[in-house]
C-alpha positions, 0 to 999 in steps of 0.5 A: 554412277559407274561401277568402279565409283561404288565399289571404291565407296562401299571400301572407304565406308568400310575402312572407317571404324565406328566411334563411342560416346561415353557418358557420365562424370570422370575424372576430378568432377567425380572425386569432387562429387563423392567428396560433397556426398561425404561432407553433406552426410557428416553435417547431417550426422552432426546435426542429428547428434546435436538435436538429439543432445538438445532434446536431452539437455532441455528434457524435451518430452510429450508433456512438456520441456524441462520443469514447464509440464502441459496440463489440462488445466494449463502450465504447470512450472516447477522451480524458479523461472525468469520472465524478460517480458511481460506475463499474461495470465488468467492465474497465477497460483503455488503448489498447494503447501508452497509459498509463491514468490515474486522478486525484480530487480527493479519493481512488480507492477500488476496491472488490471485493464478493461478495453485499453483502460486501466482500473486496477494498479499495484507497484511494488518498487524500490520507493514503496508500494503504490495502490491506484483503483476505486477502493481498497479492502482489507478483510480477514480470514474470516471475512470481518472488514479491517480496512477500506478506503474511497474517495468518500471515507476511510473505515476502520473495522478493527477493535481497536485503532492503534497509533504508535508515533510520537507525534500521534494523529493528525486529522486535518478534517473531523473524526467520528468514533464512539471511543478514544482511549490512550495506552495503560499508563500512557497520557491522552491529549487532544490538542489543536495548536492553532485552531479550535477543538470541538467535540460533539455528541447528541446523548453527551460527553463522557470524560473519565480518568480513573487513576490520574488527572484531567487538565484543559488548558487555553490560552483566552478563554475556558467555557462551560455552558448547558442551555437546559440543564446545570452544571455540577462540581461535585468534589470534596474540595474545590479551588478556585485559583487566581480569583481576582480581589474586591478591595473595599473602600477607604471610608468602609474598610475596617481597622484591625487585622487583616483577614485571611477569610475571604467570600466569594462574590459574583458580579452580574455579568457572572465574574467571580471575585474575593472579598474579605470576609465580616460580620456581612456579607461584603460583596457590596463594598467590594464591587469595584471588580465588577467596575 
């Protein structure tokens, strides 16, 4: 290269002027850009206000939120609370001096399980209450029995077993009890409309009405045996009504007034007849009855 051709590049080199690189975001990018860095902070604002207005509203505190307090012994709930799901819980009990309620719309069902299978059922609905499990009890506060009941038996442990209805009590099966009495001024009736009434006692029977009457009525027919002792009719009068009437026979019976005393006859197979009363006795020509 000749001298000429490097001094005319070293004067091109020179002549050239140097150029600038700007770096950043200018223009509408960076109004853009500081527009979005000023709504992201009024979101964040607002949702810290917002946090901050829900954390007082539902009294959200270390112990707990609202009336639901955290203790040591588990959740404690003050005031009236809404369940739209099932409840599980060991227990389930008041303040102390408070009574506990539980109220639905429809029906309160508690429910007892053991691995998936039901033993124990409550339900309280709007058709009544129904009970499912092996016995039910019912004890008082001193822990005297009143009530149980299972498949096999039904005991009644109060004093006294009171039936108010008209009708009275039906038992389709036996009853055992030491005692039926009806109410002060009240009649007692057993009665078995279309089947037998047997009553049963091995140290006897004891039927006593102190101020009033005792009536047994049947239809057919009124038995009263004793296979080893007797049978008393102890009263001052007694009365024998619709006693049947021997009459004598033409040849035998005498003339005269007709009597208005009469004998009482039995027959050999036991039946009981009048007989006009004479002299004799006149069961004898007055045996037709026994015929």
């Amino acid at each position: 290269m000749t001298q000429e051709q490097c001094t005319h590049r070293n004067n091109v080199q020179s002549s050239e002027k140097p150029q600038v690189y700007k770096v950043g975001i200018y223009g509408w990018r960076k109004r853009c850009l500081y527009f979005f860095v000023l709504l992201l902070m009024f979101l964040i604002l607002i949702n810290l206000a917002l946090t901050i207005w829900i954390l007082k509203v539902m009294n959200f505190t270390i112990n707990g939120m609202g009336s639901l307090r955290i203790t040591e012994k588990g959740l404690k709930l003050d005031g009236d609370s809404e369940f739209l799901q099932p409840l599980y819980a060991k227990e389930i009990q008041s303040k102390p001096g408070h009574p506990l309620y539980l109220q639905s719309s429809k029906n309160v069902s508690i429910n007892i399980y053991n691995n998936n299978q039901l033993l124990t059922q409550l339900v309280t609905g709007s058709n009544g209450i129904q009970a499912r499990g092996k016995m039910l009890e019912v004890k008082s506060t001193s822990g005297k029995l009143l009530f149980s009941a299972d498949e096999q038996e039904v005991v009644v442990g109060a004093e006294k077993l009171r039936v108010m209805g008209a009708e009275g009590a039906v038992f389709s099966k036996s009853v055992e009890t030491p005692h039926v009495r009806a109410e002060p001024f009240k009649e007692l009736r057993l009665e078995s409309p279309t089947r037998s009434l047997l009553m049963e006692a091995p140290k006897g029977i004891q039927i006593l009405a102190e101020a009033g009457d005792i009536q047994a009525i049947c239809r057919n027919e009124l038995r009263l045996e004793s296979k080893d002792g007797e049978i008393s009719l102890d009263a001052r009068r007694i009365r024998l009504m619709r006693l049947p009437e021997g009459k004598a026979s033409t040849s035998s019976s005498s003339s005269g007034t007709r009597q208005t005393v009469y004998e009482v006859c039995v027959c050999p197979n036991g039946r009981l007849f009048l007989s006009q009363a004479g002299v004799g006795s006149t069961c004898q020509i007055s045996n037709n009855v026994c015929l």
